[in-house]
Legacy VTK file of the C-alpha trace (Angstrom):
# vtk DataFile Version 3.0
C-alpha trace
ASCII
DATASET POLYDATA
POINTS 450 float
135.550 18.488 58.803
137.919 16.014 59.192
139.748 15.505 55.733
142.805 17.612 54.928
141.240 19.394 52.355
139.192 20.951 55.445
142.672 22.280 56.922
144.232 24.797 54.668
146.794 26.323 56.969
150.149 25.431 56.161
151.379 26.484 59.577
154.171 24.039 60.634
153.955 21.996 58.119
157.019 20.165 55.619
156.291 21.899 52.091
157.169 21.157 48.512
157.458 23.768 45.959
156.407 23.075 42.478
156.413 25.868 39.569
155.660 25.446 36.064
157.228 27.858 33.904
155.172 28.916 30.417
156.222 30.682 28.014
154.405 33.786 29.188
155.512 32.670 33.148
155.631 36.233 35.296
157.901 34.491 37.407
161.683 35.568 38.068
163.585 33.619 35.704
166.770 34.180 38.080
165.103 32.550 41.007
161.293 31.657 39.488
160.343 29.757 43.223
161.734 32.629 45.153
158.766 34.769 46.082
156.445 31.082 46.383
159.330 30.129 48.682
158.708 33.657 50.758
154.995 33.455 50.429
155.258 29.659 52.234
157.327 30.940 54.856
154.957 33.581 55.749
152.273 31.090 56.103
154.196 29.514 58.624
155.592 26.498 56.614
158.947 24.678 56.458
160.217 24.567 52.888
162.687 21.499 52.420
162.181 20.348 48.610
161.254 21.894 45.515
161.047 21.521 41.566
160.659 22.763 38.518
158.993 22.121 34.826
159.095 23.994 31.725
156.397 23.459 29.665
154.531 24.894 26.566
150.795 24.252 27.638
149.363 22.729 30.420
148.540 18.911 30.773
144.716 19.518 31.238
144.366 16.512 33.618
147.077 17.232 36.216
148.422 20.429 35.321
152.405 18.883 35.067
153.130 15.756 32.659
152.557 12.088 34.334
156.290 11.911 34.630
156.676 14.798 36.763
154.225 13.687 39.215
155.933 10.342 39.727
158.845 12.127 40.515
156.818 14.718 42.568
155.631 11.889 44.671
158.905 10.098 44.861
160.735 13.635 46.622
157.667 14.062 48.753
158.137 10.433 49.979
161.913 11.011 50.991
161.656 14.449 52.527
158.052 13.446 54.153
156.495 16.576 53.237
152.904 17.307 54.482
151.747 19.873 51.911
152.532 20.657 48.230
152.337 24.222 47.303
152.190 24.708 43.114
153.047 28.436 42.063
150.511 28.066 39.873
146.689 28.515 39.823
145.033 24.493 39.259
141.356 23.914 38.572
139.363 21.699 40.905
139.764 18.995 39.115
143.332 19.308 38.653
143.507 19.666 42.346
141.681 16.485 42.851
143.649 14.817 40.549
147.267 15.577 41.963
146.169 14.478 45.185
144.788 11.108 44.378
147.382 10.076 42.150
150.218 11.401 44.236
148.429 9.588 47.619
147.747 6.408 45.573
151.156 5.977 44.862
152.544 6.566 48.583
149.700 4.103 49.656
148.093 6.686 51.272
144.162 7.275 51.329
142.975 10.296 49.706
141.601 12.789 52.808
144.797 11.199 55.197
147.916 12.048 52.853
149.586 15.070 51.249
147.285 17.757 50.299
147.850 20.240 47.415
147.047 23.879 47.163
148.260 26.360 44.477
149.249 29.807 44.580
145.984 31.901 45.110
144.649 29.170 47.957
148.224 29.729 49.702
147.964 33.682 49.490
144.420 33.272 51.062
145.719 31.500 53.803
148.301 34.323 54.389
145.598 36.969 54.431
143.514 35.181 56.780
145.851 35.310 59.336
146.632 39.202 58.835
143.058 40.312 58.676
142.204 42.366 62.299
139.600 44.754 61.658
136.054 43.484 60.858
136.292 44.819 57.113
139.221 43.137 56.640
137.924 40.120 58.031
134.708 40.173 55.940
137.005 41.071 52.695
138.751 37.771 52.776
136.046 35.167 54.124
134.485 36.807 50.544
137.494 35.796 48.935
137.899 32.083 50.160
134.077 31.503 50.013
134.472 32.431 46.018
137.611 30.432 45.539
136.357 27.727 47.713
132.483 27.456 45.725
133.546 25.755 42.497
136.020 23.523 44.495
133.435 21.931 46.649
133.568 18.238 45.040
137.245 18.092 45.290
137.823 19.918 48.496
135.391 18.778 50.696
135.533 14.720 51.875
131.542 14.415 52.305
131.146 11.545 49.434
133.659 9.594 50.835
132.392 9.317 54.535
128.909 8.984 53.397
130.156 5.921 52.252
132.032 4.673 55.255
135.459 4.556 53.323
133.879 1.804 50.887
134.134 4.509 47.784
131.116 5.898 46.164
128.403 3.365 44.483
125.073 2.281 45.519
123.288 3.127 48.162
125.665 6.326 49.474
125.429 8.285 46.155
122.098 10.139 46.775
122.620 11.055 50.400
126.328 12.151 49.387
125.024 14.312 46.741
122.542 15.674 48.505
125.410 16.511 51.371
127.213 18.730 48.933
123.935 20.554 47.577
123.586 21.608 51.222
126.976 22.611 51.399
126.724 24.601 47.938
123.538 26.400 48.657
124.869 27.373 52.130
128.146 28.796 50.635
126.226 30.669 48.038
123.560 32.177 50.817
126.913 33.590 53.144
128.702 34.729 49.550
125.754 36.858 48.931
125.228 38.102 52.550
129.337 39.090 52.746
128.800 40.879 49.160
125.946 42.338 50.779
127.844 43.546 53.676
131.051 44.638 52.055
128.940 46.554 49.430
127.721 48.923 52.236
131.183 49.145 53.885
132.128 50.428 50.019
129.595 52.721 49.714
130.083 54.331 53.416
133.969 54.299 52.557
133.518 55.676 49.036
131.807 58.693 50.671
134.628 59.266 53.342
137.521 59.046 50.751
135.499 61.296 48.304
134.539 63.716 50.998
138.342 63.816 52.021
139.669 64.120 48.392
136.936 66.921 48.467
138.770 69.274 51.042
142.250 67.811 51.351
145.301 66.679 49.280
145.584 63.197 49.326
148.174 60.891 48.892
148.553 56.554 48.771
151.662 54.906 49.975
151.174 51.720 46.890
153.926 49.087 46.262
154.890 45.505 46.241
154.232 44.067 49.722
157.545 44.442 51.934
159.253 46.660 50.168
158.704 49.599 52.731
155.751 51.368 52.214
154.893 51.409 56.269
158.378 51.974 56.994
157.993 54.920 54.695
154.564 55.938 56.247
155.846 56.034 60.147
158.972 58.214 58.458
156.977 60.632 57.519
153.938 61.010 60.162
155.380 59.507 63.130
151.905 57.285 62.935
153.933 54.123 64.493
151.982 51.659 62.352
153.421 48.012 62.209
156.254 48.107 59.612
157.266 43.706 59.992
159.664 42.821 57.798
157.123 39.769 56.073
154.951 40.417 53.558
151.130 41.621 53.805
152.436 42.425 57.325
149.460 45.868 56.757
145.951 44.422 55.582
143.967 47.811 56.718
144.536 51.302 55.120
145.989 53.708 57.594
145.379 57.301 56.935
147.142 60.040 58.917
148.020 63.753 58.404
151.545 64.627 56.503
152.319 68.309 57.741
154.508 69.600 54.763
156.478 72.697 54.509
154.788 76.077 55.106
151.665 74.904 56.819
150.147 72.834 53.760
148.964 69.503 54.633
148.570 66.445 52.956
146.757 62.964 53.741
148.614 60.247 53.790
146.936 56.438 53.342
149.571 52.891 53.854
147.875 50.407 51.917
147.565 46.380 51.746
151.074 45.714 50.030
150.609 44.255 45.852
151.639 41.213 44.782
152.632 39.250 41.757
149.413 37.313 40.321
147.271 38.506 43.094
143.776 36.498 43.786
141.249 38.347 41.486
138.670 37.717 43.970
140.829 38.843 46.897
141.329 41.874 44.560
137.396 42.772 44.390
136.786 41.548 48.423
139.500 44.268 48.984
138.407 47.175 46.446
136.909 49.424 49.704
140.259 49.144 51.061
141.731 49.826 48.133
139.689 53.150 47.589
142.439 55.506 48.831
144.023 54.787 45.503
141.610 55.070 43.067
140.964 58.802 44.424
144.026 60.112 45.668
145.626 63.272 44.124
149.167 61.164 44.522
150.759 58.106 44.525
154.032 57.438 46.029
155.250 54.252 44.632
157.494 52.400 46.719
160.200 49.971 44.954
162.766 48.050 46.666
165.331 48.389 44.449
167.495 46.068 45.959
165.205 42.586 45.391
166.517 40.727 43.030
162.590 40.493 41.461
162.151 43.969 41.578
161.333 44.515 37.612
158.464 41.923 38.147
157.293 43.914 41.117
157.532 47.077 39.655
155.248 45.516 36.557
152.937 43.248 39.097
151.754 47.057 41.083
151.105 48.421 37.843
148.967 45.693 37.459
147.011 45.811 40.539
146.800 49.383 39.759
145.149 48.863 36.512
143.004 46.127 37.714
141.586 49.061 40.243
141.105 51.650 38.181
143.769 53.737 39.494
146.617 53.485 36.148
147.366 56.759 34.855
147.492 58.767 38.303
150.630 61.570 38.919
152.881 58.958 40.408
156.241 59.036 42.044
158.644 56.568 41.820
160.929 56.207 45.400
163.874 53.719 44.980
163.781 52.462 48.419
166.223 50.605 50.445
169.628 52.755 48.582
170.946 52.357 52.709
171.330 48.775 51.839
174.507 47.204 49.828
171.874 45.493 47.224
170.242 48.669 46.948
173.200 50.427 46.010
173.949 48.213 43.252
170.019 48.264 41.678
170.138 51.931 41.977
172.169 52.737 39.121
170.042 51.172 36.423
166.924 51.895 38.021
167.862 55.811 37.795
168.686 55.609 34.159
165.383 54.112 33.445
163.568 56.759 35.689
165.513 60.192 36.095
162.705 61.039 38.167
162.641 58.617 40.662
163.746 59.910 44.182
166.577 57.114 45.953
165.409 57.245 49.792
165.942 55.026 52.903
162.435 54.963 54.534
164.309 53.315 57.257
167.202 56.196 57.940
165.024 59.086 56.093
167.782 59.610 53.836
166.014 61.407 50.490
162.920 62.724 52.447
163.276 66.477 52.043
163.713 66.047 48.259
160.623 63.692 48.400
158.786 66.749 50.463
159.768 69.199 48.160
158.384 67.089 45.323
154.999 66.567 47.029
155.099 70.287 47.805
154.880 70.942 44.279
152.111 68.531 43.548
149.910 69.731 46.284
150.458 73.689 45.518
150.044 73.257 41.526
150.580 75.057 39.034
152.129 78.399 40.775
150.118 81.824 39.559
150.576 85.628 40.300
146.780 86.312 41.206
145.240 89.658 42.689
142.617 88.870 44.986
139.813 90.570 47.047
138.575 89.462 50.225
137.051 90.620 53.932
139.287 92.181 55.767
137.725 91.070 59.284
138.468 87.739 58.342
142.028 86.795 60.336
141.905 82.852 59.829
141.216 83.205 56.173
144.434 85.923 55.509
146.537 83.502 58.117
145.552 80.416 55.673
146.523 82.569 52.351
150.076 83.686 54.063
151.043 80.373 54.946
150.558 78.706 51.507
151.234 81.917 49.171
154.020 84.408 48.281
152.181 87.633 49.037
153.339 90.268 47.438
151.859 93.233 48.220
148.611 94.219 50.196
145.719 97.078 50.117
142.953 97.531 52.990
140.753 99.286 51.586
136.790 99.851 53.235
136.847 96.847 55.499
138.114 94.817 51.799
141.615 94.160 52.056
143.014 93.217 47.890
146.170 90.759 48.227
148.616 90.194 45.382
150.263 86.701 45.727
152.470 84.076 44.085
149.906 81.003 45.078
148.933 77.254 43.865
145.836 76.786 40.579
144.592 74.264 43.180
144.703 75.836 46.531
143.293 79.068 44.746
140.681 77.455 42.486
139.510 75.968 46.133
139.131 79.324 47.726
137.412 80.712 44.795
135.031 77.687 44.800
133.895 77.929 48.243
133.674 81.821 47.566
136.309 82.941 50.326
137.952 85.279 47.767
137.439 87.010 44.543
139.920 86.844 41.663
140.314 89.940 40.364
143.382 88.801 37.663
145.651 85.777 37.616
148.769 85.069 35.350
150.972 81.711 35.188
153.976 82.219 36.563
156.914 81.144 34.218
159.128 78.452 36.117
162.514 80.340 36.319
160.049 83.025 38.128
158.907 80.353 40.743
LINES 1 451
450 0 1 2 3 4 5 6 7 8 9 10 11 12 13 14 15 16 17 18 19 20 21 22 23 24 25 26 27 28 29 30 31 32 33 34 35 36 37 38 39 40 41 42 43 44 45 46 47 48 49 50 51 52 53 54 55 56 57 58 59 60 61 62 63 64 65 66 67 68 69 70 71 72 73 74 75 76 77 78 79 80 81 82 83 84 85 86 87 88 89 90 91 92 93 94 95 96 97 98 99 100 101 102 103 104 105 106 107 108 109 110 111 112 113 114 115 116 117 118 119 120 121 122 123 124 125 126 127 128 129 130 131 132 133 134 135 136 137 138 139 140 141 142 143 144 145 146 147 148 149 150 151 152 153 154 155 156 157 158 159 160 161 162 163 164 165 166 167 168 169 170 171 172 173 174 175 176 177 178 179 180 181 182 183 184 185 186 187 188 189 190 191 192 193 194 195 196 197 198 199 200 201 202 203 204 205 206 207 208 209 210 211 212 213 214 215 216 217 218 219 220 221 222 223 224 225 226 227 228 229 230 231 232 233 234 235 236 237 238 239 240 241 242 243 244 245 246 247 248 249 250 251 252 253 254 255 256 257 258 259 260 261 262 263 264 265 266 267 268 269 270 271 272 273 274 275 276 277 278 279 280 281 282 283 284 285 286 287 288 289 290 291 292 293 294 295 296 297 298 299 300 301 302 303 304 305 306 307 308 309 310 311 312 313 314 315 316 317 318 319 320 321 322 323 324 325 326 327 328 329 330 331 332 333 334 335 336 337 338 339 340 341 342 343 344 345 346 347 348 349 350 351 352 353 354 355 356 357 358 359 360 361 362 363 364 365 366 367 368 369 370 371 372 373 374 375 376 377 378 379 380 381 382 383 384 385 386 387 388 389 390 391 392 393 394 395 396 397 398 399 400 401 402 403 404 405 406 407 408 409 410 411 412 413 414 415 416 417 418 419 420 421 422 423 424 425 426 427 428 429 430 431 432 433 434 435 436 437 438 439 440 441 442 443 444 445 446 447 448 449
């Protein structure tokens, strides 16, 4: 396609930044174009203007007032910008709209001038140039085939070359229309054929994680995107996955081994970083992927709390989370990035507010053994003092109880050998499920006993 509503890469391109801010605006209100500004960059684009309007509601034809879009165009004229980014979400229509007034005034045609795109289009964009692996891939053509469907009209230039550049009227309507029924019934046929597809990548993946939750400890890496969560996740497995310092620089969730302390082991997963007002669709396309945190035991929940939006990132994962079905997990909360002069001064507040949190440097490791300990003591459980009966002849199953209990004392009696141990609820609730062992008695143990 040949219009620039075919093109929406903003790679190399001159960029304006326009936010709106509503009364009930998620954005920064110290720096509310900040993240947009980060998010255009990543795409690949040159920022060199931007602006902002405060408004109460929405002007339902262009989204801004008419004012603001005469001065829109007037800065994009000067600065010669290619590509206006809103940090906003705009309907088709608005869409449409912006860009025809906006060209009309610069004298440019509509389909050769400045295009528009709004937050969730420019996020897209970013994501379609991180995707790798096939599921990936498939997870975000779903995503811009369901944001691109109800934009067809306005995004797509058919109608106006059916018509040779003479505008719509008689004689090109019909064949025009009929263009864009093709194009809608097409889009519709590969939407259902990627659901199709991604639905069995779920189902295969739901299995996995579920079978994996079944016999292991498992814990997901979840935080804003770039605020250290791979960094964190090479720390602490030595897996060497990509840790870039740009957001969404992981699409695909990594899952590796975490040897703790005494022999237990843990699974680890490094998941697609959160962001504020995240694509709902690329939220669904990305649910498989997403998977590892619905079902794990754990969540480690990485904050940079050095970014100067860190309160709205701390909020926006909690919102993904929700959105997932994952809220109300065992979560803890690692203030990452204390190595760093910012970090140092967000730390303080961020501590009062959460006396739990652990301060680390995923970078240096500093904090990691009081991070270990704490997962220790999620994966063991509740400690209990439990007498237990089991076959002597088995070596592996006795070398397994010794290196994740306290044992106590010991009696081999007729090939049986009886154990008394200091040992997890869930490690021994496990062995008495798969009938390794027999619990004879079991008492908590108080904490100052532990």
């Amino acid at each position: 396609m040949a219009d620039l509503r075919s093109k929406l890469s903003v790679r190399q391109e001159l960029a304006m930044l326009v936010g709106v801010i509503m009364p009930r605006s998620t954005a920064d209100k110290r720096d509310p174009l900040g993240e947009l500004a980060s998010l255009a960059k990543t795409a690949g684009a040159n920022v060199v203007a931007t602006i902002l309007q405060k408004r109460y509601r929405i002007h339902p034809g262009t989204y801004i007032g008419t004012g603001k879009v005469d001065e829109i165009a007037q800065l994009a004229a000067a600065k010669n910008v290619d590509v206006i980014i809103f940090d906003n979400d705009l309907s088709p229509a608005q869409i449409g709209a912006l860009e025809t007034k906006i060209n009309k005034q610069l004298g440019r045609p509509r389909g050769k001038g400045i295009k528009i795109l709004d937050r969730s289009e420019l996020i897209l964009d970013i994501f379609a140039t991180r995707a790798q692996t096939a599921e990936a891939k498939l997870q975000v053509e779903l995503a811009q085939m369901q944001y691109t469907y109800p934009r067809l009209t306005q995004m797509w230039g058919h109608l106006e070359r059916m018509a040779g550049g003479a505008g719509i009227g008689i004689g090109t309507r019909g064949p025009g229309e009929q263009q864009l029924e093709i194009d809608r019934r097409l889009v519709r046929k590969r939407i259902s054929r990627l659901r199709d597809d991604i639905e069995k990548i779920e189902e295969r993946k739901n299995r996995l994680v579920e079978e994996r939750t079944g016999k292991n400890f498992t814990i997901c890496i979840v935080g804003y995107t770039n605020a250290g969560k791979s960094t964190l996740f090479n720390t602490l497995t030595d897996a060497g996955t990509l840790a870039d310092d740009r957001l969404f620089a992981t699409l695909d969730t990594k899952t590796r081994v975490w040897k703790l302390d005494r022999g237990i082991e843990a699974l680890l997963s490094d998941t697609v970083g959160f962001v504020r007002d995240l694509p709902h669709n690329l939220v669904a396309s990305f649910k498989a992927t997403l998977q590892e945190a619905v079902h794990a035991d754990l969540l480690l929940h990485v904050l940079d709390v050095g970014h100067p939006h860190a309160r709205v990132q701390f909020a926006s994962v909690h919102t993904v989370l929700s959105e997932i079905g994952a809220s109300g997990k065992p979560e803890i909360l690692l203030l990452n990035k204390i190595d760093t002069e910012s970090g140092e001064f967000g730390f303080p507040e961020w501590r009062t507010l959460y006396p739990s949190a652990i301060p680390i440097s995923a970078k240096t490791g500093r904090g990691i053994e009081l991070l270990v300990a704490r997962v220790i003591e999620s994966a063991r459980g509740r400690q209990v003092e439990a007498t237990l009966e089991m076959d002597g002849a088995n070596g592996k199953l006795l070398t397994f109880i010794e290196s994740r209990a306290k044992i106590t004392d010991r009696d081999y009696t007729n090939g049986r050998v009886r154990l008394t141990a200091v040992i997890g609820e869930r490690i021994l609730s496990d062995l008495a499920t798969n009938g390794q062992v027999t619990i004879v008695s079991s008492r908590e143990v108080p904490a100052k006993e532990n």
